[in-house]
N, C-alpha and C positions, 0 to 999 in steps of 0.2 A: 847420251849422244848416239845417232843413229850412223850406221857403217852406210858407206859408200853405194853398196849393195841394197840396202832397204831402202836410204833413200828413192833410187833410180824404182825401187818396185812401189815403194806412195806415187811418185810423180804419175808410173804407168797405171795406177789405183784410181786416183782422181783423176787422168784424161779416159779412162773407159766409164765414170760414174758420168763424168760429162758428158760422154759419147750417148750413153743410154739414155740419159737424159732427154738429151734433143731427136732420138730415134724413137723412146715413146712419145713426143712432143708430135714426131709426122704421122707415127702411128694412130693416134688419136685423133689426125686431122683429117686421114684415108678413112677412117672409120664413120666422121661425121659425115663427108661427102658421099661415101657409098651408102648410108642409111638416107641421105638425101636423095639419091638417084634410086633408089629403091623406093623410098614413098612416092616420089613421082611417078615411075613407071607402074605401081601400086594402083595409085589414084585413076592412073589415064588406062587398065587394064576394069579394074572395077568400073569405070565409065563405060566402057566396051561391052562388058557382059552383061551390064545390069539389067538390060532384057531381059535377058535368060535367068535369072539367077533370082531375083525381085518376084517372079512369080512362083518358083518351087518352091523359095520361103514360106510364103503366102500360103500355099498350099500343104507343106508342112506342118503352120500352125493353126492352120483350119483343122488337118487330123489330126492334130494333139487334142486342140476344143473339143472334139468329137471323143476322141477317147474321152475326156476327163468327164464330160457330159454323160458319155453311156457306163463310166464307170464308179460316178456317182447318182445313178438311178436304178 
């Protein structure tokens, strides 16, 4: 038999396991939407740049070519 006192502490036990429950429940829901609004803005920033950024790659891997080429000869 459980005292009066432990009962009242399971009752307030299970309404905070609940509680947590449905607060990782939003938490996980903030998480998805922000990683959504971050690949967006991701997408639509990389679109912006890729001017810029598409040819220093390029040129990048032209001097790598170059090294690998002079430093297998």
């Amino acid at each position: 038999m459980l005292t009066a006192k432990e009962e009242e502490i399971l009752k307030l036990e299970a309404a905070r396991i609940i509680a947590q429950n449905k607060l990782n429940a939003v938490n996980l829901e903030m998480g998805n939407a922000i990683r959504a609004q971050f690949f967006s803005i991701d997408t639509q920033l990389r679109e912006q740049y890729k001017s810029q950024y598409e040819p220093l790659e390029a040129e990048i891997k032209n001097i790598l070519d170059q090294i690998k080429t002079a430093a297998g000869a």
